[in-house]
MARVO-444140 format. One record per residue (C-alpha): residue in three letters; x, y, z. Coordinates in pm, whole numbers, padded with zeros to 5 digits, always signed. Layout:
MARVO-444140
ALAXYZ
...
This chain:
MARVO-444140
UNK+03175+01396+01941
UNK+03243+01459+02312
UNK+02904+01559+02505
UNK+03030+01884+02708
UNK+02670+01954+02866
UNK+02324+01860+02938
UNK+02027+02061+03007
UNK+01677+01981+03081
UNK+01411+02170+03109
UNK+01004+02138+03206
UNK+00791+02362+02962
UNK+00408+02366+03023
UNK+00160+02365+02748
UNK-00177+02409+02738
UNK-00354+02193+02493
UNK-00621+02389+02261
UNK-00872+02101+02351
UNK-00874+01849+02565
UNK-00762+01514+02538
UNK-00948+01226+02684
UNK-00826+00837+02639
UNK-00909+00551+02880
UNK-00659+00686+03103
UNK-00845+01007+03130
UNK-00823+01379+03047
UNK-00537+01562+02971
UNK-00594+02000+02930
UNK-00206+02028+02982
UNK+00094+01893+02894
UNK+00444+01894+03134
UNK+00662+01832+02905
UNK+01091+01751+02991
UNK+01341+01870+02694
UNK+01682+01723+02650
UNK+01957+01959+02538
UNK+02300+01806+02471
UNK+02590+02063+02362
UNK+02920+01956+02169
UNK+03169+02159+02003
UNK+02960+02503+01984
UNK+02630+02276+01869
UNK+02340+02149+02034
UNK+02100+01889+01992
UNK+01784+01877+02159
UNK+01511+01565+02219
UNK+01200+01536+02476
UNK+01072+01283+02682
UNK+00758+01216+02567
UNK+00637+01066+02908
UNK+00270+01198+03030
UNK+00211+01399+03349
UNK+00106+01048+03512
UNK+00224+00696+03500
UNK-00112+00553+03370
UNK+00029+00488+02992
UNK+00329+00338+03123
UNK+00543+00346+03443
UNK+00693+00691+03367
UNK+00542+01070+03403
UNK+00668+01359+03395
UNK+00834+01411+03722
UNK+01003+01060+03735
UNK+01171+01136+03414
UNK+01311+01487+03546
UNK+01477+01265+03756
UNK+01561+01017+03579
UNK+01716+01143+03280
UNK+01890+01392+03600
UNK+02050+01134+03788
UNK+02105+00789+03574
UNK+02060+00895+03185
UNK+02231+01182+03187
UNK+02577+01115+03384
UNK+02638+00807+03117
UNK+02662+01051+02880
UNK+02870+01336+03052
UNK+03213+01352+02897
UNK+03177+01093+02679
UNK+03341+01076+02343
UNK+03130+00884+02119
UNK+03231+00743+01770
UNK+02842+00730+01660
UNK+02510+00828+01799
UNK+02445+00439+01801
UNK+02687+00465+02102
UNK+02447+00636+02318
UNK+02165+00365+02345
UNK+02434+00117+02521
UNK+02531+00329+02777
UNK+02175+00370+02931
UNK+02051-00005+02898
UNK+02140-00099+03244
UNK+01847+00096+03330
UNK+01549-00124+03393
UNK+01249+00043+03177
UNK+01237+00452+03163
UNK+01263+00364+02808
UNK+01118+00770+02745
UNK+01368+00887+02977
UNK+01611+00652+02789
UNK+01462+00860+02423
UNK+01477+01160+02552
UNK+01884+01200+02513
UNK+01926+00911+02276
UNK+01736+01146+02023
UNK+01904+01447+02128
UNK+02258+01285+02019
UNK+02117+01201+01703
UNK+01978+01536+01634
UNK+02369+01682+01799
UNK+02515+01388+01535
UNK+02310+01484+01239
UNK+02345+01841+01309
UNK+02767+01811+01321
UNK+02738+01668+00983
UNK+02511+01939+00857
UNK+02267+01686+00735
UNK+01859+01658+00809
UNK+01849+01394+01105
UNK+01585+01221+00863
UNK+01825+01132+00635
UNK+02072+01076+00910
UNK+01857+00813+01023
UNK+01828+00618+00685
UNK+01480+00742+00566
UNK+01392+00732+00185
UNK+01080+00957+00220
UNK+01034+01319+00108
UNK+00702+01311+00240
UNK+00500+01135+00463
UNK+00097+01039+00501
UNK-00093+01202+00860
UNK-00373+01102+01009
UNK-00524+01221+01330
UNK-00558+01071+01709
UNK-00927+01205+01874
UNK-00976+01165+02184
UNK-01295+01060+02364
UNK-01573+01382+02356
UNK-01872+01494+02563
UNK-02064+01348+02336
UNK-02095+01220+01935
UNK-02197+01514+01790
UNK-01880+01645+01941
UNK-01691+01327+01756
UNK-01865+01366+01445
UNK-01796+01750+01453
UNK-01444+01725+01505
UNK-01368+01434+01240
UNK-01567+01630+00992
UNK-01382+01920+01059
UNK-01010+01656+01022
UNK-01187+01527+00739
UNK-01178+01819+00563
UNK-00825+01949+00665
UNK-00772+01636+00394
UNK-00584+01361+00707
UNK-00569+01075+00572
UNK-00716+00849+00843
UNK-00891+00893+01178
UNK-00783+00725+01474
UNK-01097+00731+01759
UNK-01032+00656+02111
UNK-01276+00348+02275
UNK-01318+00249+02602
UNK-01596+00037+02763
UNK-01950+00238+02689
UNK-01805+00420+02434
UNK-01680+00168+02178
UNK-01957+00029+01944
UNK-02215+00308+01950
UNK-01979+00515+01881
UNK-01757+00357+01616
UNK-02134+00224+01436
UNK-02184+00624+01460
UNK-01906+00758+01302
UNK-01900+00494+01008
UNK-02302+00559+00942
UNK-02160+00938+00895
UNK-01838+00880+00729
UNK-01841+00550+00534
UNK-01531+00556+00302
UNK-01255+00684+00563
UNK-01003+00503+00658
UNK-01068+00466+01056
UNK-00916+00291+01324
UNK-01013+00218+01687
UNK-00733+00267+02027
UNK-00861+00087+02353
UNK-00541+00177+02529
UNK-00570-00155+02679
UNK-00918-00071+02798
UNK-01039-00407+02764
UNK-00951-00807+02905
UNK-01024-01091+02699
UNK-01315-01136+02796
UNK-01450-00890+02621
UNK-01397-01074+02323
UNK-01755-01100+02213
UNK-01796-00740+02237
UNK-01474-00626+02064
UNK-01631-00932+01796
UNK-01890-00655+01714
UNK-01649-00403+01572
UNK-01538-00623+01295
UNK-01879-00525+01131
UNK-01734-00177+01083
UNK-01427-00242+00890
UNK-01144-00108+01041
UNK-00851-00117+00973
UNK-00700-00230+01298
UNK-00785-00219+01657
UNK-00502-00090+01879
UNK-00408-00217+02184
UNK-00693-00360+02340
UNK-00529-00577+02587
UNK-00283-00564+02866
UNK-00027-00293+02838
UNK+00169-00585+02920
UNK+00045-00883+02704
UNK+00120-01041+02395
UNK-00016-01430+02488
UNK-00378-01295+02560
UNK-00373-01037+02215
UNK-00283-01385+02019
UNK-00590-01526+02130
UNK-00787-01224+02070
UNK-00659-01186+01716
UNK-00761-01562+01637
UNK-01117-01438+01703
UNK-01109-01135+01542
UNK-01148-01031+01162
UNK-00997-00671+01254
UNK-00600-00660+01266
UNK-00495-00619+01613
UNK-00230-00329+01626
UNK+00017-00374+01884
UNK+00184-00064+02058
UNK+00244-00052+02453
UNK+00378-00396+02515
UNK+00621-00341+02243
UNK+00909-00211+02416
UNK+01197-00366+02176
UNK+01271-00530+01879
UNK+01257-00914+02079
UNK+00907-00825+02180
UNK+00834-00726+01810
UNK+00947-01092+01698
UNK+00786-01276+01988
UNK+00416-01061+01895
UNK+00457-01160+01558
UNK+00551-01543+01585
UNK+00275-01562+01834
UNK+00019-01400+01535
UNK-00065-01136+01822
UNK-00101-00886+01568
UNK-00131-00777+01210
UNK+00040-00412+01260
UNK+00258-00238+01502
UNK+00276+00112+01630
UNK+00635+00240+01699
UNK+00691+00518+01933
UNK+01030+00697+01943
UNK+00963+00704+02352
UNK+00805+00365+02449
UNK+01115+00201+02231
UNK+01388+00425+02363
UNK+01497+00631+02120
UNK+01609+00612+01706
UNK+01810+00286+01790
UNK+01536+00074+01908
UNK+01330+00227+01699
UNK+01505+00146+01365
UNK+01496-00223+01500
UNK+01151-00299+01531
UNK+01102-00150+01200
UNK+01325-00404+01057
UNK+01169-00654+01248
UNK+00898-00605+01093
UNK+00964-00545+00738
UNK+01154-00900+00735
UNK+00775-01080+00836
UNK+00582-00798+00630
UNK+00458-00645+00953
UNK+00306-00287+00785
UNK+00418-00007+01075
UNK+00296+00336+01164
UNK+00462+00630+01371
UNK+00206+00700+01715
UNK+00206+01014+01897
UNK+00224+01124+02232
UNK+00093+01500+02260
UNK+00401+01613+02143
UNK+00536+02018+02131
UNK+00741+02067+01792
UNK+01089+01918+01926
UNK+00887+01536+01935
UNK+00686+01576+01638
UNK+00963+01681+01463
UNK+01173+01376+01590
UNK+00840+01163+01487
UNK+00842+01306+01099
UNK+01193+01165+01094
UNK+01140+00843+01213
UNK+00817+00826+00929
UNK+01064+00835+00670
UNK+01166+00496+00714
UNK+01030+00289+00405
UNK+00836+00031+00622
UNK+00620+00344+00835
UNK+00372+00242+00491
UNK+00008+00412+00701
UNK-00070+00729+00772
UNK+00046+00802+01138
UNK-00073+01008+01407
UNK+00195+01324+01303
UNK-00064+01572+01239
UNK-00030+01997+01243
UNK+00096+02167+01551
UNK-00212+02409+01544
UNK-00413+02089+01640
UNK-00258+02082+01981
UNK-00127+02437+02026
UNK-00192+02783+02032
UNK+00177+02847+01944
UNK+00450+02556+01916
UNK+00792+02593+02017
UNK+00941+02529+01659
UNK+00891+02737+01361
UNK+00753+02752+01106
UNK+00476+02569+01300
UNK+00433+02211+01200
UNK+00165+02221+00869
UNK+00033+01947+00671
UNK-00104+01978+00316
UNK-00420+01964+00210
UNK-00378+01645+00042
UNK-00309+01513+00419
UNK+00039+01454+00397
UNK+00377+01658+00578
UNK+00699+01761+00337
UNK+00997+01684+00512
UNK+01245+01966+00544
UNK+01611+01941+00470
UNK+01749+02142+00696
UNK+02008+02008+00898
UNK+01888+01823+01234
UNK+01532+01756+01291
UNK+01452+02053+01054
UNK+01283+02348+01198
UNK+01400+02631+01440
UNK+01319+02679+01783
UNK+01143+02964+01935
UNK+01352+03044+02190
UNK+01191+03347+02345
UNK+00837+03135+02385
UNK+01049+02840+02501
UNK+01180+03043+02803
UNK+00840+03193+02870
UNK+00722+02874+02941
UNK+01053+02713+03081
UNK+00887+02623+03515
UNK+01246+02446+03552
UNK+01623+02417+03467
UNK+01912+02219+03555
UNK+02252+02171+03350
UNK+02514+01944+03401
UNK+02877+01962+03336
């Protein structure tokens, strides 16, 4: 396939509720979508970056340019045998791995889409359906928790992901186990803590979790090994896993007992496909994370889920948790037994909604 033109575009979306980590609050998501066009079809993909550079280096304005000026020319006028192809051509690029995603995926969905075949098959995936759980963020206060995982609870998600940061950690994990005893529940820090916090972080083992996530250095894998030694919990690793290498180094060091993958942080289906094999060899269990995506990301993120290692429920939940109205339809849905059926269309499976997407298009640019 030759790649005859690029678009990107910024769409704003307001979130239905907020979302609060130890990074902060987020009411509104900017949001940049790759389109890449080839022979009469298109594929599209989105940086999943956030509107600051507090999860990693990139936001949403550095990507724009990014994915503008460096990504995107590598991929002009190229004729590519594979979508593997398309990974190579952008790894002289130091980090940006979202930027990096955001066309990788788009040539897979463009790939899988030439072939009239879903991308999750396209991909190697083995699942017709996948397990959800839910990401809450940090609330006002924990009746405001407890509300809103009773009210996930019920929706039937299969596990509940809290955020924790420093004075809101052990009250409020002790709280929500007290009210919910038999859920499966998990704890992100978002790298909210330092290791010497270890004593305190000691205190959640009494709640048994199934894994903290992250607690350490965005950057760290030496001071998470330590932590895990002192730890019952499993440590789940996600931002300082940028590649496969970093998957093997995390795992000979025992710096974890699970790993997140994000289709973003890793750089796209490529990367992505590599950790996961990673860590099915050493019997690393791994789970798909979100990043406040609209339908184009979650959509890429069901895909990825159908890998045979992605074995716990990951944060892919229902569109209508995040928005009003989602650029794809039919809107994102999720049984009531907590789980998402994958759809066979061809690509990443659902249409877009191109009249909303233009209502809410605040930029443009395409290159020839």
């Amino acid at each position: 396939m030759k790649i005859d033109r690029i678009t990107l575009r910024e769409i704003r979306m307001p979130l239905v509720h907020f979302f609060e980590t130890s990074f902060g609050r987020t009411t509104e998501r900017r949001m940049v979508l790759v389109q890449v066009e080839s022979d009469g079809a298109s594929g599209w993909g989105e940086v999943t970056a956030g509107e600051n550079p507090f999860y990693n280096e990139e936001w949403t304005e550095s990507a724009w340019l990014i994915v503008r000026d460096y990504v995107a020319p590598q991929g002009l006028g190229r004729v590519l045998a594979s979508a593997a192809e398309i990974s190579d051509l952008t790894a002289h690029i130091r980090g940006h791995q979202m930027a990096r995603a955001g066309l990788e995926v788009a040539v897979w969905d463009l790939e899988a889409r030439l072939h009239d075949r879903p991308l999750w098959r396209h991909i190697g995936g083995t699942r017709a359906e996948i397990a959800c759980g839910v990401s809450i963020g940090i609330q006002n206060s924990l009746d405001q928790l407890l509300e809103k995982i009773d009210t996930e609870v019920r929706a039937g998600y299969q596990r509940i992901k809290i955020k924790i940061k420093p004075g809101w950690d052990i009250d409020a994990v002790r709280a929500v186990r007290e009210r919910f005893p038999a859920i499966k529940l998990m704890a992100d820090a978002n790298s909210a803590y330092r290791l010497e916090d270890a004593a305190r972080l000691r205190e959640l083992d009494a709640f048994y979790l199934m894994m903290i996530e992250q607690p350490l250095a965005h950057d760290d894998i030496i001071d998470h090994a330590k932590l895990q030694a002192q730890l019952e919990t499993p440590i789940c690793l996600d931002e300082c896993i940028r590649n496969a290498h970093m998957a093997e180094q995390a795992i000979g060091m025992h710096a974890c007992g699970i790993i997140n993958i994000k289709l973003g942080r890793v750089g796209g289906f490529g990367e992505a496909r590599r950790v996961h094999d990673v860590c099915r060899e050493h019997s690393i269990p791994v789970w798909c994370g979100g990043m406040l995506e609209s339908g184009i990301g979650r959509a890429h993120n069901i895909a990825l889920s159908t890998l045979d290692n992605f074995v716990l429920p990951g944060d892919v939940s229902a569109s209508q948790r995040y928005w009003k109205r989602d650029i794809v339809t039919p809107p994102v849905e999720v049984t009531p037994a907590g789980t998402i059926q994958v759809r066979d269309e061809p690509g990443f499976g659902y249409t877009l909604d191109l009249d909303y997407l233009r209502q809410i298009t605040v930029r443009e640019e395409t290159l020839r």
